[in-house]
C-alpha positions in Angstrom: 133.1 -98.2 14.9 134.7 -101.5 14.6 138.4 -101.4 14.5 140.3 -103.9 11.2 142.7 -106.5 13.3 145.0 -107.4 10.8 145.8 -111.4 11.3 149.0 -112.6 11.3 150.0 -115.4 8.3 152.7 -118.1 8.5 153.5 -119.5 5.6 153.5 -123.6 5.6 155.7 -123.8 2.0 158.4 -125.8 2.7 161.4 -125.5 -0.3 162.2 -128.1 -2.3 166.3 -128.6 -2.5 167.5 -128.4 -6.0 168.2 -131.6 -8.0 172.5 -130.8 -9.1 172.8 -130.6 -5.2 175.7 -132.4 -3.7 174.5 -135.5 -1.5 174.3 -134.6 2.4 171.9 -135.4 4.9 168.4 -133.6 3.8 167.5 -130.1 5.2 164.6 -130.3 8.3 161.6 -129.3 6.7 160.6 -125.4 7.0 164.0 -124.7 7.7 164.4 -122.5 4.2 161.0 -121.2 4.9 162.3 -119.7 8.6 164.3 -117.5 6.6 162.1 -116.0 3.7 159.1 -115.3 5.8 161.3 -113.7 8.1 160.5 -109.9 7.1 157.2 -110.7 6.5 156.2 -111.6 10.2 158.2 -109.0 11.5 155.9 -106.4 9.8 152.8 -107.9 10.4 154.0 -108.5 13.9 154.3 -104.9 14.2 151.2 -103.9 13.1 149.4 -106.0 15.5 151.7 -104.0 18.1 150.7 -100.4 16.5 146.9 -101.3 16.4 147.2 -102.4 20.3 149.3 -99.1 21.0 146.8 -97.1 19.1 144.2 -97.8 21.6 146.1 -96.2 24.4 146.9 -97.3 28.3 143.9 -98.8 29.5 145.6 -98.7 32.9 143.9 -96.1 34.1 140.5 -97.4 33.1 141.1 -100.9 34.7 142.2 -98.9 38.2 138.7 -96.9 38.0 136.7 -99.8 37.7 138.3 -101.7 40.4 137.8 -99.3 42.9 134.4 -98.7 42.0 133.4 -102.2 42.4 135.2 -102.0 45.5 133.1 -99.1 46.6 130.1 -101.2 45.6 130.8 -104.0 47.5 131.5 -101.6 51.3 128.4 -99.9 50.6 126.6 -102.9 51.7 128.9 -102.7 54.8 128.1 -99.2 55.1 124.0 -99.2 55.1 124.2 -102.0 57.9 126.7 -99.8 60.0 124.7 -96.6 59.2 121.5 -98.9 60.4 123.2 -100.2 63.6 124.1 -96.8 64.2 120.7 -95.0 63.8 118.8 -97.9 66.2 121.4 -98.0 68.9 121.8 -94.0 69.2 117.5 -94.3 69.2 117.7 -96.8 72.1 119.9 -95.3 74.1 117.1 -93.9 76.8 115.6 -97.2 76.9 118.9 -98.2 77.9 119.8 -96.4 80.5 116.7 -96.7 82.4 116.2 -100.9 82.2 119.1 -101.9 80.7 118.3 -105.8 80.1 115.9 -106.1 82.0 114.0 -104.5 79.2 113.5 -108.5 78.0 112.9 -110.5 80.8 110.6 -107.9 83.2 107.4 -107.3 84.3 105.3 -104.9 86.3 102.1 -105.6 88.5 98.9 -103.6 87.9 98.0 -102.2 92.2 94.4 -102.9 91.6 94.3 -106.2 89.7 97.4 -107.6 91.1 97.7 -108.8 87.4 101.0 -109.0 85.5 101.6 -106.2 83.2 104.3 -105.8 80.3 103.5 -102.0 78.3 101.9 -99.3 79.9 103.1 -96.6 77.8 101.0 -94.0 79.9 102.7 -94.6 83.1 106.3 -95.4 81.3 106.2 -99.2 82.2 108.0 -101.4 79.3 109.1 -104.8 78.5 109.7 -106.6 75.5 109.3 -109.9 77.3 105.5 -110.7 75.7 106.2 -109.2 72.3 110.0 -111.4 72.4 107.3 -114.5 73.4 104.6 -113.7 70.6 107.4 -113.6 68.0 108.6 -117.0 69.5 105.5 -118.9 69.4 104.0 -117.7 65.8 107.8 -118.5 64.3 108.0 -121.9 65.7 103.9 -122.7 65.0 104.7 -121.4 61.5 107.9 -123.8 61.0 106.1 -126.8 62.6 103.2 -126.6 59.6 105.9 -125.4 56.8 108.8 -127.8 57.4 106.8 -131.1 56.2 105.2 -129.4 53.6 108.0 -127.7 52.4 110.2 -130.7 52.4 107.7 -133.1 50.6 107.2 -130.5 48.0 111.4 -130.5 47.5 111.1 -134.5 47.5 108.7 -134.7 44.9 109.9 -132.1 42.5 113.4 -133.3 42.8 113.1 -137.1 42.6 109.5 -138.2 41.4 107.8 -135.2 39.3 107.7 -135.9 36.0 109.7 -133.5 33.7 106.8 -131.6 31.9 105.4 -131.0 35.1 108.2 -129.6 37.2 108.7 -126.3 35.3 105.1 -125.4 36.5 105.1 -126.4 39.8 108.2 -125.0 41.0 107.4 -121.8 39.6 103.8 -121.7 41.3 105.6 -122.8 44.6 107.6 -119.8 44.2 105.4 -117.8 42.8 104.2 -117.4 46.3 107.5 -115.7 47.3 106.7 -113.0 45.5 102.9 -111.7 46.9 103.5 -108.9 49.0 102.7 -109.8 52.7 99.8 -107.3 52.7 97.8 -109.7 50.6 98.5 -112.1 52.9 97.0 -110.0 55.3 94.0 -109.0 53.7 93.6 -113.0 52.5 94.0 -113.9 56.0 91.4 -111.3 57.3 88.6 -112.2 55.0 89.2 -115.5 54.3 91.5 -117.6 56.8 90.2 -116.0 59.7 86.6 -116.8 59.7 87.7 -120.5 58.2 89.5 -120.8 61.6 86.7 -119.2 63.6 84.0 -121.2 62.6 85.5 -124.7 61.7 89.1 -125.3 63.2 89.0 -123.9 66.4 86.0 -125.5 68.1 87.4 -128.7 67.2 90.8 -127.9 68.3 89.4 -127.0 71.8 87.1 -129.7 71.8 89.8 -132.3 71.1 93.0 -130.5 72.7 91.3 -128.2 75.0 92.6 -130.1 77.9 96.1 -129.7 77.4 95.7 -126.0 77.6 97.0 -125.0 75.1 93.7 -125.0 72.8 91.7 -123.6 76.0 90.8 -120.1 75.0 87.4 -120.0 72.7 88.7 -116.4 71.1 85.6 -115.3 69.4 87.6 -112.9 66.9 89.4 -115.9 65.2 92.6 -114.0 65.5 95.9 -115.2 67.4 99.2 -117.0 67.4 97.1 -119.7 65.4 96.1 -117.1 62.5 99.7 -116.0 62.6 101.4 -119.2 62.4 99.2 -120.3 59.3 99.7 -117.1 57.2 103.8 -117.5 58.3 103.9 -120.8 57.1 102.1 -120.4 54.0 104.9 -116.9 53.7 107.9 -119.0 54.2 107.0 -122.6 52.6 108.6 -121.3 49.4 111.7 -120.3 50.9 112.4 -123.8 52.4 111.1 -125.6 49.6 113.4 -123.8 47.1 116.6 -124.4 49.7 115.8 -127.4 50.3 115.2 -128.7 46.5 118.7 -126.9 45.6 120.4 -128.8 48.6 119.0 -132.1 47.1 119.9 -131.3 43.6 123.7 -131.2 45.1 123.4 -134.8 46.6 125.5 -136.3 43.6 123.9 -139.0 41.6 126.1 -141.6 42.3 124.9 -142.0 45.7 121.1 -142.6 45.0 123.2 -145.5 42.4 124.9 -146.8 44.6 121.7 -147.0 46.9 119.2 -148.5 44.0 122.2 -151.0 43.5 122.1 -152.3 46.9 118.5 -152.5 46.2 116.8 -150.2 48.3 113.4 -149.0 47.2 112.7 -145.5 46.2 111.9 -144.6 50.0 114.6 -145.9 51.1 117.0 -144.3 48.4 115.1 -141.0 49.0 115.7 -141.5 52.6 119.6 -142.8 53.0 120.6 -141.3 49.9 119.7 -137.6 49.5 118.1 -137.0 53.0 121.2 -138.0 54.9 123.4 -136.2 52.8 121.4 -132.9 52.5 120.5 -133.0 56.0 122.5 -129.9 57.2 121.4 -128.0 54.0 117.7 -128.7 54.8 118.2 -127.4 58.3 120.4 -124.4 56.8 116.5 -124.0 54.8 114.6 -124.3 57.8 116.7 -121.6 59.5 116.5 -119.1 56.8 112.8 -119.7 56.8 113.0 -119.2 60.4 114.7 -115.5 60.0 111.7 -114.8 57.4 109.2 -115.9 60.1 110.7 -113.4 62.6 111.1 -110.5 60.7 107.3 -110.7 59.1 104.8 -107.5 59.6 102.3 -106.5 58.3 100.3 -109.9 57.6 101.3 -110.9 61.3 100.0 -107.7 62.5 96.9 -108.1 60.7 95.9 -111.3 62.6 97.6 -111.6 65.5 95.4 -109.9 68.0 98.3 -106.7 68.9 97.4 -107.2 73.1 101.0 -107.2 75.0 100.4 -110.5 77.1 101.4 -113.9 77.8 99.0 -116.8 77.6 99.2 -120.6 77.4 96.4 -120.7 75.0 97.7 -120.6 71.6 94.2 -119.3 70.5 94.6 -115.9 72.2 95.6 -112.6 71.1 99.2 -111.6 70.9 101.8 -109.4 69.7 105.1 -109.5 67.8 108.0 -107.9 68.1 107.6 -106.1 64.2 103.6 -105.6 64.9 104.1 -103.7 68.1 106.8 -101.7 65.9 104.0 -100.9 63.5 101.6 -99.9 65.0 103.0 -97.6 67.8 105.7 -96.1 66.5 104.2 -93.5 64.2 101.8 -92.7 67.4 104.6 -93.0 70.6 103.4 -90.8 73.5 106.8 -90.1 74.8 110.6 -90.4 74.0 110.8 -93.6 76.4 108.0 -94.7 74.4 109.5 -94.1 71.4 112.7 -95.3 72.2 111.7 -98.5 74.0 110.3 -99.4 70.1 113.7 -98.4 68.8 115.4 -100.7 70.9 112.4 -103.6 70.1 113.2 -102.6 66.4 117.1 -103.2 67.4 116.9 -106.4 69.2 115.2 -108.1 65.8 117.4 -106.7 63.7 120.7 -108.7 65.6 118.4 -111.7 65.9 117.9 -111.3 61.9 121.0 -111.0 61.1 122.5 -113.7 63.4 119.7 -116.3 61.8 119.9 -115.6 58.5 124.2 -115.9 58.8 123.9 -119.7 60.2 121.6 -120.2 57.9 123.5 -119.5 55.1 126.6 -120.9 56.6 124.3 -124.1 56.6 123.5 -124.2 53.3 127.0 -123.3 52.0 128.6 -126.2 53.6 126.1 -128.7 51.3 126.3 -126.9 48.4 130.0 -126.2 47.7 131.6 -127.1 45.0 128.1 -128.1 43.6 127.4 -127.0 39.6 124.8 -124.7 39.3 121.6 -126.1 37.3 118.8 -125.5 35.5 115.1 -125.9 37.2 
């Protein structure tokens, strides 16, 4: 039901003086009309007061919703408490019997004489190989997303033409939104073998003697595998960042750079670069955080054996994989709580990443108007 506002009129007539008048200085114009309309605006005035009266005190409304948005916004507060809560009180026997040196540790096997991490059967755990798998298949991942990532921000933002930027930012972001068990299954079927029968040998054939592309791992899986799914998981999250942080830059500085007459590198390079630089790493970061927190496509490819190896062709494990696919199947409550406090550890590291990320990208992009892709 719509409600009639009546509108309030004020009469612009201004009286003319009357010609037998005796000579004075002239009236100010309006002034007789002040005192006709005078009646008139008083009533009207009043029933724009009754119609506002009619509706009642919306005080009480106003309070409701304010507290319920502030009940909104603790909630968030109150799931990462409740969270914090459930893991720590989960880890607690893990705690007590290794304390720290739940992360650093290791054991050696009496008839191999072999270093070994998690041997669930006779209650021996450390997080130290899955901390080191997590480590290595981040930090592979950001050193094959980072250039991409960035080049893809540089050419949408400063030399894609306009009919094609709509597409290809939403393609490059498009990939944000496959679930990471099509990764997985991609990776299995498709990446795997590719690495198995053409990358690898040629990665040990020309790097093999650094060691680090020493191990001919017939299976194709790894930190490699890993690191090449990751990347290809958290390339649109630094390209987005980092085209956002560019778009901040203001416009005045790649002017003033073409004015000194830099080339387009060079403007790209001195003008948006060097300004955006903490933003980009603020992007990397947040990228980083996605890397560390991935499962199931890393668990799909990684190899899941608990050791440390130089080669980056070996198996491995991660801190989420190991997380998924023990914890439904833990043979004791150590086990089970030695997961739990696994699960714990990359929760605080999540958290702590994602924060300076954000706190990165904040301090580039304040202030800056929000626009239109």
């Amino acid at each position: 039901m719509t409600a009639n506002v009546p509108e309030i009129r004020i009469s612009q007539s201004v009286t003319q003086p009357e010609p037998n008048s005796p000579a004075g200085p002239n009236p100010t114009p309006g002034q007789g009309a002040r005192q006709k309309p005078a009646s008139l605006a008083v009533a009207e005035t009043s029933a724009i007061r009754g119609f506002l009266l009619s509706r009642g005190n919306s005080a009480l409304a106003d309070r409701g919703f304010h507290w319920l948005m502030v009940f909104c916004a603790f909630t968030i507060f109150g799931i990462v408490v409740l969270i914090v809560s459930v893991l720590v009180r989960g880890s607690h026997l893990s705690w007590a019997n290794f304390g720290l040196r739940f992360f650093f540790s290791k054991f050696t096997d009496p008839d191999t004489h072999l270093p070994m991490y998690w041997d669930p059967v006779n209650g021996h755990f450390s997080a130290l190989p899955f901390v080191f798998g997590t480590l290595v298949s981040s930090f592979l991942s950001l050193l094959l997303a980072v250039p991409l990532a960035i080049g893809v921000a540089v050419f949408l933002t400063e030399m894609c033409p306009r009919w094609l930027r709509g597409p290809l930012a939403f393609i490059t972001e498009l990939l944000a939104a496959i679930p990471s068990v099509i990764y997985g299954l991609w990776a299995m079927f498709v990446l795997v073998p590719i690495l198995r029968e053409h990358v690898n040998p040629v990665l040990i054939r020309l790097f093999g003697w650094t060691g680090f592309f020493g191990d001919d791992n017939p299976t194709g899986l790894g930190f490699v595998a890993a690191g090449v799914i990751l990347a290809i998981m958290i390339l649109p999250i630094i390209s987005s960042l980092t085209r956002e942080v560019m778009n901040a830059v203001p416009g005045s500085q790649r002017e003033a750079v073409l004015a000194l007459g830099a080339t387009r590198w060079e403007m790209i390079r001195m003008g948006v670069l060097r300004n955006a630089r903490i933003g980009i790493v603020g992007a990397v970061i947040l990228g980083l955080g996605r890397a560390l927190g991935e499962t199931m496509a890393v668990t799909m490819v990684i190899g899941n054996t608990p050791q440390i190896t130089r080669s980056l062709l070996a198996n491995g494990a991660s801190m989420a994989s190991v997380i998924a696919n023990e914890y439904a199947e833990a043979s004791s409550d150590l086990h089970l709580s030695a997961l739990t406090e696994i699960g714990l550890a990359l929760f605080i590291v999540t958290i702590i990443v994602n924060a300076l990320a954000r706190l990165l990208v904040w301090a580039v992009t304040r202030g800056a108007p929000a626009q239109v892709h």
